[in-house]
Biopython code that builds the backbone (N, CA, C, O; Angstrom):
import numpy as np
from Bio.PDB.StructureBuilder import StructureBuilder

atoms = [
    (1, "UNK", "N", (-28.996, -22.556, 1.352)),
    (1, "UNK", "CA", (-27.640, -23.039, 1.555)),
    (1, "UNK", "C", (-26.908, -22.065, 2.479)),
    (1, "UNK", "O", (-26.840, -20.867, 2.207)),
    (2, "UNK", "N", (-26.344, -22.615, 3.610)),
    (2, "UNK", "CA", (-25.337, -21.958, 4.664)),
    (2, "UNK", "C", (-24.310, -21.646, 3.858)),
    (2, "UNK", "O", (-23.844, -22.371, 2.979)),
    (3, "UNK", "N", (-23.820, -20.151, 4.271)),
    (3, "UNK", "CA", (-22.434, -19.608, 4.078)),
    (3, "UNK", "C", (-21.323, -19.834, 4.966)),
    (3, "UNK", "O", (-21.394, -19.398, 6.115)),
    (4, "UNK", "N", (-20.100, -20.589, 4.496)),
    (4, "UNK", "CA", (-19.062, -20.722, 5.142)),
    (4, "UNK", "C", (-18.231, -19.962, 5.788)),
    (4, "UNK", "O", (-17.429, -19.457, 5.004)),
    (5, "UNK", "N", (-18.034, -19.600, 7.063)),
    (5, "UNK", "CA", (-17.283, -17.887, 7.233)),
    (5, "UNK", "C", (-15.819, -18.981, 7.131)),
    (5, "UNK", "O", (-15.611, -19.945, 6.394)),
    (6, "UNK", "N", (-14.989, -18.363, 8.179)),
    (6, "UNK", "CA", (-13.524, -18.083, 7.763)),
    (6, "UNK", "C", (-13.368, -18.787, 9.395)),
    (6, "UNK", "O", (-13.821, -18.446, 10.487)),
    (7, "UNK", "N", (-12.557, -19.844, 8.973)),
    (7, "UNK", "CA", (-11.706, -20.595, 9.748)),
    (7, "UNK", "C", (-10.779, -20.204, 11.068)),
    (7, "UNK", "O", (-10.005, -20.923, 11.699)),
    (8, "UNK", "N", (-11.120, -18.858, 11.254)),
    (8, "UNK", "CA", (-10.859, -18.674, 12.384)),
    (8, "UNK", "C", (-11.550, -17.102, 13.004)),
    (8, "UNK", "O", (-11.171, -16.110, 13.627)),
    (9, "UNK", "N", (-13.157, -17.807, 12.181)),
    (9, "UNK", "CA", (-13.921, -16.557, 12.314)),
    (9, "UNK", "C", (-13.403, -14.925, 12.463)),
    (9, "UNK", "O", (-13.699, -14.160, 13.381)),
    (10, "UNK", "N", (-12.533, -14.633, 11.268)),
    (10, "UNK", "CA", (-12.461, -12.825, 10.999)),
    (10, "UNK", "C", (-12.857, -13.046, 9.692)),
    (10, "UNK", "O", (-13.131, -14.092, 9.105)),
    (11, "UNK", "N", (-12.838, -11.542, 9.223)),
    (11, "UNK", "CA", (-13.797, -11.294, 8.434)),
    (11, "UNK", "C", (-13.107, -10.142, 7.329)),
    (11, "UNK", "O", (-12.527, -9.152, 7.775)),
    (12, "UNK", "N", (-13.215, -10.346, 6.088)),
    (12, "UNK", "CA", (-12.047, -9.983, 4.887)),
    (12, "UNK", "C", (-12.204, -8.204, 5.059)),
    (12, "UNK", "O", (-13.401, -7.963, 5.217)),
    (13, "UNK", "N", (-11.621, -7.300, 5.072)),
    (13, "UNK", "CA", (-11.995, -6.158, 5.322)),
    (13, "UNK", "C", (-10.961, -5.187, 4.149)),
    (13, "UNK", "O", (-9.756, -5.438, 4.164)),
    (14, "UNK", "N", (-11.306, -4.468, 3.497)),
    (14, "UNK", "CA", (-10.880, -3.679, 2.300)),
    (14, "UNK", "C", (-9.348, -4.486, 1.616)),
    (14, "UNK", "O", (-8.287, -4.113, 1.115)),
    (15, "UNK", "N", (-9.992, -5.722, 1.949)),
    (15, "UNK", "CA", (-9.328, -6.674, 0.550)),
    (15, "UNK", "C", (-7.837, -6.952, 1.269)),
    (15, "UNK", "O", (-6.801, -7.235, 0.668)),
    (16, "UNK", "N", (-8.026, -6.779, 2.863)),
    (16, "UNK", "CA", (-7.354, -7.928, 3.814)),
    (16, "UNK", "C", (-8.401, -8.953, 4.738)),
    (16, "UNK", "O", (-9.596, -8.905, 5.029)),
    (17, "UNK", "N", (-7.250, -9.917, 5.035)),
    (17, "UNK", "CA", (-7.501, -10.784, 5.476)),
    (17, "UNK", "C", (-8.526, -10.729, 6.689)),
    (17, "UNK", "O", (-9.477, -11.428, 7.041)),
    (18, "UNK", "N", (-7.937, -9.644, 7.145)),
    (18, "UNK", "CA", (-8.633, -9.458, 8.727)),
    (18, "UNK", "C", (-9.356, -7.956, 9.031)),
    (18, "UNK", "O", (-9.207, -7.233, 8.046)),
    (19, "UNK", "N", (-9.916, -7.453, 9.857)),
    (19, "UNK", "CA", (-9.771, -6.310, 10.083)),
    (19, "UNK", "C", (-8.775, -5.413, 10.838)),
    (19, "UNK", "O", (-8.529, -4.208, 10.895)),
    (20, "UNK", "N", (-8.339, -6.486, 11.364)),
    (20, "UNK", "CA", (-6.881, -6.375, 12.271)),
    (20, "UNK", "C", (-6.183, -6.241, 10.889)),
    (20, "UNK", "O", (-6.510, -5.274, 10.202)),
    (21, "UNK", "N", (-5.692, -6.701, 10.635)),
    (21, "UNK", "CA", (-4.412, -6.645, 9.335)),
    (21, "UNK", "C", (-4.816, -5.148, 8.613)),
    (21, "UNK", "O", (-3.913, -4.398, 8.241)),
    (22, "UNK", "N", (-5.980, -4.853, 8.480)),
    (22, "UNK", "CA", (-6.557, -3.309, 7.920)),
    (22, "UNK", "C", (-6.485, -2.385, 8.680)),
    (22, "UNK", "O", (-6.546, -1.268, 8.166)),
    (23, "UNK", "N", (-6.357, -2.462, 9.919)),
    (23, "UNK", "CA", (-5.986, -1.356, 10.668)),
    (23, "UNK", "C", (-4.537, -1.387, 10.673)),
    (23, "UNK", "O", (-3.879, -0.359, 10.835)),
    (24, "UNK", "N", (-4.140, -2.260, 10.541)),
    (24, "UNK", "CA", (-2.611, -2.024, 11.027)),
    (24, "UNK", "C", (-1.437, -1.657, 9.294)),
    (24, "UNK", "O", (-0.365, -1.074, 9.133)),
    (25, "UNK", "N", (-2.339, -2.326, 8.410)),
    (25, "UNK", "CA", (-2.108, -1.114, 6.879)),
    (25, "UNK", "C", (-2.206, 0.126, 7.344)),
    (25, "UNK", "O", (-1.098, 0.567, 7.648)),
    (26, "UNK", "N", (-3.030, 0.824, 7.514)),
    (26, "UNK", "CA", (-3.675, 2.238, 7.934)),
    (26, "UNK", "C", (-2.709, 2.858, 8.689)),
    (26, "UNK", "O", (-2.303, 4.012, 8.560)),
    (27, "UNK", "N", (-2.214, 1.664, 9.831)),
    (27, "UNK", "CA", (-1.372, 2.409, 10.707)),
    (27, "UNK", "C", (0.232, 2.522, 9.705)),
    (27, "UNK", "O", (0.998, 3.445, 9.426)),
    (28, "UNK", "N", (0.194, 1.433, 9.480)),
    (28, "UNK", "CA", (1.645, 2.027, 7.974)),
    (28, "UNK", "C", (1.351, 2.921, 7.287)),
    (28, "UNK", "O", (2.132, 3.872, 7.335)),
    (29, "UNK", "N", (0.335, 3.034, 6.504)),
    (29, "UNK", "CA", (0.161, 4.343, 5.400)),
    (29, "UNK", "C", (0.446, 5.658, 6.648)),
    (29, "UNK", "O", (1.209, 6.523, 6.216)),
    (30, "UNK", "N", (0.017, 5.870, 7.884)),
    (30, "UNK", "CA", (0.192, 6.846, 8.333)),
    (30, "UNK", "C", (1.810, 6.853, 8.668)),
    (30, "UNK", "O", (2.510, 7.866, 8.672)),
    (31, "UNK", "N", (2.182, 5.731, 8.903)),
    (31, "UNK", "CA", (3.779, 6.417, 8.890)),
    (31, "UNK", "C", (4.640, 6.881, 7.804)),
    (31, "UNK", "O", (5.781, 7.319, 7.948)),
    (32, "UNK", "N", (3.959, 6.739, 6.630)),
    (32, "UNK", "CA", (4.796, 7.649, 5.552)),
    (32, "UNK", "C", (5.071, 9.063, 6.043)),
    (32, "UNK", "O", (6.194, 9.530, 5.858)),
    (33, "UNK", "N", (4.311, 9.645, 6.539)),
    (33, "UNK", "CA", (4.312, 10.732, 7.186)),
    (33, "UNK", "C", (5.097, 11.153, 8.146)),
    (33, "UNK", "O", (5.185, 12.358, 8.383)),
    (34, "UNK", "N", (5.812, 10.197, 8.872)),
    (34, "UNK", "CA", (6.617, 10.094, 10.049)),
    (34, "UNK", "C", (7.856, 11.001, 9.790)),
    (34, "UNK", "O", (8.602, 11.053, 8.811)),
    (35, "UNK", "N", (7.854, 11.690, 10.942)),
    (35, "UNK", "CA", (9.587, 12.736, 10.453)),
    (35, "UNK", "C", (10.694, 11.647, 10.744)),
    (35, "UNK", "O", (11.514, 11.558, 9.830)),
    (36, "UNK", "N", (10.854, 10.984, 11.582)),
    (36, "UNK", "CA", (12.114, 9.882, 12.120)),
    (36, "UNK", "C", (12.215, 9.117, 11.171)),
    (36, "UNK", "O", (11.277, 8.366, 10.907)),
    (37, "UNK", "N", (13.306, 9.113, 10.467)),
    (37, "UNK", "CA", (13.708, 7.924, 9.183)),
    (37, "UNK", "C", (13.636, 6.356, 10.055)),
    (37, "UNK", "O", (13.369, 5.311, 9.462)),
    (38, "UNK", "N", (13.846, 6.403, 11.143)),
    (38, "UNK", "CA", (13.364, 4.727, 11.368)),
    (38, "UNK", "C", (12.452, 4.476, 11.679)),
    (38, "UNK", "O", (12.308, 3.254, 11.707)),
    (39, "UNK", "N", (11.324, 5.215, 12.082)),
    (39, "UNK", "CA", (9.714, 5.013, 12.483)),
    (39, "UNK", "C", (9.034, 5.397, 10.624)),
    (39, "UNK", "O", (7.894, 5.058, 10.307)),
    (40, "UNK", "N", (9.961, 6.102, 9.662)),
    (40, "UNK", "CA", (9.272, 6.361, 8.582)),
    (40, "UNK", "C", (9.480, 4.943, 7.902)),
    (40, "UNK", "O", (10.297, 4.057, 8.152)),
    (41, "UNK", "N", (8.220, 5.045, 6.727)),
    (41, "UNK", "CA", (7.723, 3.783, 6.372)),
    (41, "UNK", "C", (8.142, 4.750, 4.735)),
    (41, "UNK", "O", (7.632, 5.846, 4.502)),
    (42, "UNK", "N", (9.007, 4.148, 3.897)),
    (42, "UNK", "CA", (9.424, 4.217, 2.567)),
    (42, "UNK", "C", (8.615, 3.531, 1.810)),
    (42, "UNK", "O", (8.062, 4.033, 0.832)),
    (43, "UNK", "N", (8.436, 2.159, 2.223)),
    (43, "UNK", "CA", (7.557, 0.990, 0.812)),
    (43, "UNK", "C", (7.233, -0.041, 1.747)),
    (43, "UNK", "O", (8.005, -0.625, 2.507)),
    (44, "UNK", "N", (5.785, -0.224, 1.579)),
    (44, "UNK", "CA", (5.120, -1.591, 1.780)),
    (44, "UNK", "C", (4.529, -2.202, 1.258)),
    (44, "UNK", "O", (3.474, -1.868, 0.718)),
    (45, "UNK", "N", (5.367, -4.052, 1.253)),
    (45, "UNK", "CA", (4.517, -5.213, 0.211)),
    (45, "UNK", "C", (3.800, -6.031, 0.725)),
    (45, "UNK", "O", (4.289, -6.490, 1.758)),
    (46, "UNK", "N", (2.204, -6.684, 0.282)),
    (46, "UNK", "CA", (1.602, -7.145, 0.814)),
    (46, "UNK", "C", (1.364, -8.517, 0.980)),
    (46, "UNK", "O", (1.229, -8.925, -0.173)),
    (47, "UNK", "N", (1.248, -9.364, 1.664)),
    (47, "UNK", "CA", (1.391, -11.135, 1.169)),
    (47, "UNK", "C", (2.748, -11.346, 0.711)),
    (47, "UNK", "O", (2.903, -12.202, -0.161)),
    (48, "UNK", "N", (3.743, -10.728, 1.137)),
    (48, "UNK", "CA", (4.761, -11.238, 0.315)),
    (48, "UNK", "C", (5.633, -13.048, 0.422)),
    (48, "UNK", "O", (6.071, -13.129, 1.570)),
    (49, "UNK", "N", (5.882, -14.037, -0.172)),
    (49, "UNK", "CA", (5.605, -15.275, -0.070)),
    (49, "UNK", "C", (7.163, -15.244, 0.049)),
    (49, "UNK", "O", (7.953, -14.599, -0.642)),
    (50, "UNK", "N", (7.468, -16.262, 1.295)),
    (50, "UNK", "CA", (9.109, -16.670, 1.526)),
    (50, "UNK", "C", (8.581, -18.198, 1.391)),
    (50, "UNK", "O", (7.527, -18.660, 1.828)),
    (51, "UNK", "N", (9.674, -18.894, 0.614)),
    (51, "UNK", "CA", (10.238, -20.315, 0.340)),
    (51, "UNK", "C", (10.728, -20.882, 1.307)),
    (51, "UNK", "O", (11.931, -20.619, 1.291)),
    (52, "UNK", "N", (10.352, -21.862, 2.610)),
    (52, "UNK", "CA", (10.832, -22.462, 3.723)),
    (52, "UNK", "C", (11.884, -23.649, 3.493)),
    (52, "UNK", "O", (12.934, -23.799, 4.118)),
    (53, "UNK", "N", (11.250, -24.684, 2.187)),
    (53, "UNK", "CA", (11.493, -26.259, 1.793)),
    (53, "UNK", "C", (11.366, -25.966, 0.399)),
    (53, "UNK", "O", (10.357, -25.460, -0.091)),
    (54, "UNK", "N", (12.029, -26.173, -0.011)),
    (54, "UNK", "CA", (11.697, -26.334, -1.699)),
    (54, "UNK", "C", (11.275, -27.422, -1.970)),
    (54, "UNK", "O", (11.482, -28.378, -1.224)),
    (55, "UNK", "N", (10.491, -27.539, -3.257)),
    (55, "UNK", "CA", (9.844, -28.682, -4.076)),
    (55, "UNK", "C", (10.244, -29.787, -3.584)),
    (55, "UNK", "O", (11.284, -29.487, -2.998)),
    (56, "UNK", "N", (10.031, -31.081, -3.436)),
    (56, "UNK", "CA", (11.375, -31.714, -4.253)),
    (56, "UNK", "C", (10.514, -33.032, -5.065)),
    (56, "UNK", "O", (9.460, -33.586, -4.752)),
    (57, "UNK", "N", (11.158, -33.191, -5.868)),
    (57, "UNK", "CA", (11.199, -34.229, -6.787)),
    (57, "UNK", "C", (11.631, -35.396, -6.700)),
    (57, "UNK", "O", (12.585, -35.676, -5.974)),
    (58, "UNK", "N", (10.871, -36.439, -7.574)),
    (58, "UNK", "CA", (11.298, -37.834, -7.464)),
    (58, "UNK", "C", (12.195, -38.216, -8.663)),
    (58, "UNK", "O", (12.049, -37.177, -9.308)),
    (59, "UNK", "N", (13.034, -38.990, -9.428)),
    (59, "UNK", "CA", (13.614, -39.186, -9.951)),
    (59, "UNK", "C", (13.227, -39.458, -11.354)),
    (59, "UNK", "O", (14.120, -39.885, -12.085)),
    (60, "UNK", "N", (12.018, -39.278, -11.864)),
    (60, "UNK", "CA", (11.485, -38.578, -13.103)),
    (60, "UNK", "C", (11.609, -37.169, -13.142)),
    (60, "UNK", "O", (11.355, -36.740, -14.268)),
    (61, "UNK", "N", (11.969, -36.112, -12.151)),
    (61, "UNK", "CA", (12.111, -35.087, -12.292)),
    (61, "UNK", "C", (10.451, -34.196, -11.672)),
    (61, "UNK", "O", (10.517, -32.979, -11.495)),
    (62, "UNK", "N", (9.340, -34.802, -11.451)),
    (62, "UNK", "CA", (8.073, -34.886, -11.071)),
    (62, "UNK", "C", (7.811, -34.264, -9.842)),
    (62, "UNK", "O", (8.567, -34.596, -8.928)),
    (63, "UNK", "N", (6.870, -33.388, -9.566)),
    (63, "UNK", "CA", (7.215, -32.970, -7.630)),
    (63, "UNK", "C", (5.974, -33.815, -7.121)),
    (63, "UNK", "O", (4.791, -33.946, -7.437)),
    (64, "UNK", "N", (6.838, -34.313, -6.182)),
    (64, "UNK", "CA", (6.414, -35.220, -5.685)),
    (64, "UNK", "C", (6.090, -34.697, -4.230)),
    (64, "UNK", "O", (5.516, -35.413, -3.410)),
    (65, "UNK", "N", (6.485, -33.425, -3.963)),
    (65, "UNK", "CA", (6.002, -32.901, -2.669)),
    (65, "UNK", "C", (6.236, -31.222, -2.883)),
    (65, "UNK", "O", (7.368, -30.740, -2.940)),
    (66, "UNK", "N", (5.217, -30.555, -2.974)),
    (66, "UNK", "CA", (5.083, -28.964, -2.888)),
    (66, "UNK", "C", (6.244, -27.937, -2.065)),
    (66, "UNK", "O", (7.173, -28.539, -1.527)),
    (67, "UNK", "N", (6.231, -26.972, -1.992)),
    (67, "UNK", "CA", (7.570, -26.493, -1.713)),
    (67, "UNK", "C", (6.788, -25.992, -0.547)),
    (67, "UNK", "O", (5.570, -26.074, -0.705)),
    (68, "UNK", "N", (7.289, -25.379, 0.846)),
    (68, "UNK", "CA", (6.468, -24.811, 1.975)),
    (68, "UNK", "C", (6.951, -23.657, 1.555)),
    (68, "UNK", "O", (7.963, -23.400, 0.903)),
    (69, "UNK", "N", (5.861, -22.781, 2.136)),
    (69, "UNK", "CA", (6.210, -21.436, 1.995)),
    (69, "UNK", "C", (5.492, -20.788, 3.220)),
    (69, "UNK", "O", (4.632, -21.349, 3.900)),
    (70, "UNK", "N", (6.020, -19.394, 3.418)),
    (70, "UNK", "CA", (5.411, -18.885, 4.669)),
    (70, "UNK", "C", (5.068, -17.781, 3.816)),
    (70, "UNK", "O", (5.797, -17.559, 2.849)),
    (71, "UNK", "N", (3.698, -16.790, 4.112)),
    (71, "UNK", "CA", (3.384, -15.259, 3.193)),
    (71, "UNK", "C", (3.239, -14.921, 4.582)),
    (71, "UNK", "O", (2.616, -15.391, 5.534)),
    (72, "UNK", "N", (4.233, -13.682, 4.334)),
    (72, "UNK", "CA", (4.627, -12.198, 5.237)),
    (72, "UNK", "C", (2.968, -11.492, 4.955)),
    (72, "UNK", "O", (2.294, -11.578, 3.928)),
    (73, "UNK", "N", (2.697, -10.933, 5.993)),
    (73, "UNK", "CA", (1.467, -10.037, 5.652)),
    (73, "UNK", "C", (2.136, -8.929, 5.229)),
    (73, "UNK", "O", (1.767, -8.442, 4.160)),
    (74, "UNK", "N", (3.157, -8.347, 5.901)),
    (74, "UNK", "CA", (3.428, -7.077, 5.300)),
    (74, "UNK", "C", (5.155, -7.033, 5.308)),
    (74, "UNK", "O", (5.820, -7.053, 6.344)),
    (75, "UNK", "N", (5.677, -6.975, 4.032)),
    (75, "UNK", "CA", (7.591, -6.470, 4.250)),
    (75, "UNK", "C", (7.451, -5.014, 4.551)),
    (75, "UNK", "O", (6.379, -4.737, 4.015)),
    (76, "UNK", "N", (7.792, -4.211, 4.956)),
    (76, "UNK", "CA", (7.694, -2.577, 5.270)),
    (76, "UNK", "C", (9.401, -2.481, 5.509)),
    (76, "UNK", "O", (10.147, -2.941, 6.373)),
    (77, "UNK", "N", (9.596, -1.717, 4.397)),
    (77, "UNK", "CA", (10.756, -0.850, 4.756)),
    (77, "UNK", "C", (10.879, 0.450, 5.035)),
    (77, "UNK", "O", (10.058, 1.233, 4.556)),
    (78, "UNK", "N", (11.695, 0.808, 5.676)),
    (78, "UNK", "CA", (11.824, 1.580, 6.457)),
    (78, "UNK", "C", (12.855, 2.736, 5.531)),
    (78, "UNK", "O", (13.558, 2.305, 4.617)),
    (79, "UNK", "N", (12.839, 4.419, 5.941)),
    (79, "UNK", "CA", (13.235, 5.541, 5.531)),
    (79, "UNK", "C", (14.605, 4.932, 5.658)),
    (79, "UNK", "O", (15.086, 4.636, 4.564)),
    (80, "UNK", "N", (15.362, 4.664, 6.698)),
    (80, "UNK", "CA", (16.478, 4.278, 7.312)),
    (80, "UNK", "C", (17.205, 3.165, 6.518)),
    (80, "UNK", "O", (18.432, 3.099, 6.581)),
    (81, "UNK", "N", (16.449, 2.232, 5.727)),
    (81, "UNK", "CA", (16.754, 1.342, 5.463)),
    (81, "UNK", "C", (16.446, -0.474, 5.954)),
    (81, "UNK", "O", (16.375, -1.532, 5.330)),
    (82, "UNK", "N", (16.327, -0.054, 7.438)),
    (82, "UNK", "CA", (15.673, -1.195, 7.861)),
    (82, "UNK", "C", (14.473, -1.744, 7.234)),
    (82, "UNK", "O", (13.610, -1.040, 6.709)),
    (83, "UNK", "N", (14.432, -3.222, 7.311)),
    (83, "UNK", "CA", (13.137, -3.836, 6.420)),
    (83, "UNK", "C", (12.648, -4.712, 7.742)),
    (83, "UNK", "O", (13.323, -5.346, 8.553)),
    (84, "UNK", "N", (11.626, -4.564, 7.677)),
    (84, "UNK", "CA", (10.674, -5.499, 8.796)),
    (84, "UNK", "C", (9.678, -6.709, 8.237)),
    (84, "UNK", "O", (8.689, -6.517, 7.529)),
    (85, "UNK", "N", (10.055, -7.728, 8.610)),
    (85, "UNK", "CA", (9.157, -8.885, 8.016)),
    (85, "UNK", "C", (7.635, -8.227, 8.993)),
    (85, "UNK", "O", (7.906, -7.348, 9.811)),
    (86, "UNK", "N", (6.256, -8.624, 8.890)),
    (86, "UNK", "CA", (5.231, -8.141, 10.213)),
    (86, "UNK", "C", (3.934, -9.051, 9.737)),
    (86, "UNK", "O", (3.139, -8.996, 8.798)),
    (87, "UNK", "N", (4.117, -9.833, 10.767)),
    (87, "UNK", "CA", (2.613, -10.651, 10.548)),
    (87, "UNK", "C", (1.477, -10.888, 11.668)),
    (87, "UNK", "O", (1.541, -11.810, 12.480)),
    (88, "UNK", "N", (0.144, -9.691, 11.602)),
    (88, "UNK", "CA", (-0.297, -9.136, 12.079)),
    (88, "UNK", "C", (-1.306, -10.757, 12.551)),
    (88, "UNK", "O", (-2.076, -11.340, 11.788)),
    (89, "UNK", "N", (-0.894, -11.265, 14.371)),
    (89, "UNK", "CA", (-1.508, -12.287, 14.514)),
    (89, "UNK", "C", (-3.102, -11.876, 15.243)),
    (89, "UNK", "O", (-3.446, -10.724, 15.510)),
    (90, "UNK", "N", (-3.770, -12.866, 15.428)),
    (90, "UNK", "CA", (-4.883, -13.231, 16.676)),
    (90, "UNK", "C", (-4.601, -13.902, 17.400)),
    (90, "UNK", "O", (-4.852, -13.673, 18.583)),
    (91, "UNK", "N", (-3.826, -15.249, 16.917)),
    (91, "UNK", "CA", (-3.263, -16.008, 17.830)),
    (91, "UNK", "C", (-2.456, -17.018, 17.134)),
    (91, "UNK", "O", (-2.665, -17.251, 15.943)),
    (92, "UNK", "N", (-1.269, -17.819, 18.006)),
    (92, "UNK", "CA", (-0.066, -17.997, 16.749)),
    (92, "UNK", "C", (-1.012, -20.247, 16.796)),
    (92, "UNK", "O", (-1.481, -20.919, 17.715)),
    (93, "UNK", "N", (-0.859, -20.446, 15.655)),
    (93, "UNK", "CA", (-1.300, -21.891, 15.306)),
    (93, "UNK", "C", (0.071, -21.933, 15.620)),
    (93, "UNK", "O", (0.969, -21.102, 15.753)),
    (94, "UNK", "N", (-0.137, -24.122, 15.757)),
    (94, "UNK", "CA", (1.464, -24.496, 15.619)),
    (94, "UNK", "C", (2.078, -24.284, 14.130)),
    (94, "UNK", "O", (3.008, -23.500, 13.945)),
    (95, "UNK", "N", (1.460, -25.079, 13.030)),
    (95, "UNK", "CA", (1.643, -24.417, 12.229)),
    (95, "UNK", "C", (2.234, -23.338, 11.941)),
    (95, "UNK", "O", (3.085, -23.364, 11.052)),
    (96, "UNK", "N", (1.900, -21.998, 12.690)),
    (96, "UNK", "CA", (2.767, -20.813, 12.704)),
    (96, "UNK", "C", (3.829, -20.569, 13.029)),
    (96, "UNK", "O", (4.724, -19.980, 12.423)),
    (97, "UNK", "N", (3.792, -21.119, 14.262)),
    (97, "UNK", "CA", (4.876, -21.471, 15.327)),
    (97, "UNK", "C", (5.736, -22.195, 14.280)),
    (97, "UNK", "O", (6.350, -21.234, 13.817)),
    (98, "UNK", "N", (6.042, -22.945, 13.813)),
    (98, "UNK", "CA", (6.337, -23.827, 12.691)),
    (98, "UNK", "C", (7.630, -23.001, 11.656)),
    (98, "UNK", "O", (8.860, -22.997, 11.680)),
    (99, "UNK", "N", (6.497, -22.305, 10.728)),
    (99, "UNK", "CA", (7.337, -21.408, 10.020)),
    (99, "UNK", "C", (8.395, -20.629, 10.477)),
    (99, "UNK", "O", (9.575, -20.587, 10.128)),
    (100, "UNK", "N", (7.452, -19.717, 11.736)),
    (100, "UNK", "CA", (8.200, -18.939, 12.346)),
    (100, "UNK", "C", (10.102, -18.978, 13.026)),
    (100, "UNK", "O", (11.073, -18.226, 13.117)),
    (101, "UNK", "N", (9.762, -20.161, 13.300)),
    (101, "UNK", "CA", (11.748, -20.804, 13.253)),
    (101, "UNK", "C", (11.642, -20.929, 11.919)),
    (101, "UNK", "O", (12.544, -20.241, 11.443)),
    (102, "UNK", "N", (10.890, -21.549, 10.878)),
    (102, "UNK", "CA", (11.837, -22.057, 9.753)),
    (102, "UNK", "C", (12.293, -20.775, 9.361)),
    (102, "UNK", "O", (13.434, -20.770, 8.897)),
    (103, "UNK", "N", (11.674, -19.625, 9.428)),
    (103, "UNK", "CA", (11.791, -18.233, 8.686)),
    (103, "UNK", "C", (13.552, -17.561, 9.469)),
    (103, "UNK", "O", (14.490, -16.940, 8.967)),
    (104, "UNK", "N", (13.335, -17.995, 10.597)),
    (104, "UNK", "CA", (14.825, -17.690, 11.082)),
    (104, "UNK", "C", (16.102, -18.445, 10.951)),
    (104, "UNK", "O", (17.228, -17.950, 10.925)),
    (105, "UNK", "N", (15.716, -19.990, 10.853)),
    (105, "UNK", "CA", (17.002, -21.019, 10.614)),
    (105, "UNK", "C", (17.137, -20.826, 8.872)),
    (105, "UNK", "O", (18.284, -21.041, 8.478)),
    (106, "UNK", "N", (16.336, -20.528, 7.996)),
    (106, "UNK", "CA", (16.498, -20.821, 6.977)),
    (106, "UNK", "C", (17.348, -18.834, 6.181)),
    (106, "UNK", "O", (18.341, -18.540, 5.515)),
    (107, "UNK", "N", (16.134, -18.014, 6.842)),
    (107, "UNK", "CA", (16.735, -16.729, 5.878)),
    (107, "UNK", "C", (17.014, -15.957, 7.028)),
    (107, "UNK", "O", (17.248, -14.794, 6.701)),
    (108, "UNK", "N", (17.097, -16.193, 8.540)),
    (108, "UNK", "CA", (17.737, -15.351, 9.424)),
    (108, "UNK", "C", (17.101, -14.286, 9.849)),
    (108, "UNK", "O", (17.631, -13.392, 10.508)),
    (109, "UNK", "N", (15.440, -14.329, 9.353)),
    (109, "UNK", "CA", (14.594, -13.215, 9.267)),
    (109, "UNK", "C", (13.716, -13.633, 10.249)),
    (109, "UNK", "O", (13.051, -14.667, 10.173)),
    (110, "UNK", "N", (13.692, -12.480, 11.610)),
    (110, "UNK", "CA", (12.921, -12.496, 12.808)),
    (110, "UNK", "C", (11.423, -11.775, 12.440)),
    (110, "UNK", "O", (11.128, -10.656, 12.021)),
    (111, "UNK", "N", (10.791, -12.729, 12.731)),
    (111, "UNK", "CA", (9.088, -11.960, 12.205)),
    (111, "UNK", "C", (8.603, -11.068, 13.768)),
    (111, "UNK", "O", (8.527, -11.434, 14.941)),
    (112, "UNK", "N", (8.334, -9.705, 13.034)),
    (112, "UNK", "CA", (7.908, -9.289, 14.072)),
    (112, "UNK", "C", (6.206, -9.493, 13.768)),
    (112, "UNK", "O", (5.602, -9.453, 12.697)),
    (113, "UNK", "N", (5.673, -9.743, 15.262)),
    (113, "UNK", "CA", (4.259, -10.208, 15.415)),
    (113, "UNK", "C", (3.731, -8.954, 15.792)),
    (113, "UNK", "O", (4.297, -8.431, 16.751)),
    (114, "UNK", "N", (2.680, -8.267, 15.221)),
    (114, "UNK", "CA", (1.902, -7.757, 16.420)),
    (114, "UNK", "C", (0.131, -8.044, 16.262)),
    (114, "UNK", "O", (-0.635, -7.686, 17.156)),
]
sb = StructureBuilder()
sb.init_structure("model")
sb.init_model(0)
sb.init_chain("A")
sb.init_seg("    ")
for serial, (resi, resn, name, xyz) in enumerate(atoms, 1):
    if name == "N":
        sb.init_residue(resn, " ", resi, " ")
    sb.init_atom(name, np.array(xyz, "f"), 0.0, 1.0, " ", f" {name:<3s}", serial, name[0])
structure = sb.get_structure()
């Protein structure tokens, strides 16, 4: 039996998605270290899941359609205070493209890509 790889051929690497997304952890853990409170990295969350559309329901109260959601690869806040949404691409789907306004018309939050 054939093994299924990954839908846009990368490959899971110390329990991320990508190996890209694992280097670029690495490159956060090294900015804890950073002397500049806005290049320093205070706390980073991983997958963190934003709500685009909520549920909604039919008039039994029933969901009748799933809520969209977009998951942040990484929130990283910053020494300074600044918080950075960061979703480490290969290349953006429409789909992505998609969220990516909903993430700004809905919570005003600019995703930075790299």
């Amino acid at each position: 039996m054939a093994t299924v790889g990954s839908k846009y051929g990368n490959r899971k690497t110390n329990g991320y998605d990508s190996r890209r997304e694992a280097q670029y952890a690495a490159k956060l853990e090294a900015l804890r270290r950073a002397a500049d409170p806005e290049t320093r990295v205070a706390d980073i969350r991983k997958q963190v899941p934003f709500e685009l559309i909520p549920a909604q329901r039919g008039a039994d109260g029933k969901v009748v359609e799933r809520a969209c959601k977009y998951i942040a690869d990484f929130v990283v806040t910053r020494a300074s205070g600044r918080v950075d949404v960061i979703d480490v691409k290969g290349f953006k789907t429409p789909d992505y493209i998609i969220k990516r306004k909903l993430m700004l018309k809905v919570h005003g939050i600019r995703i930075l890509e790299v």
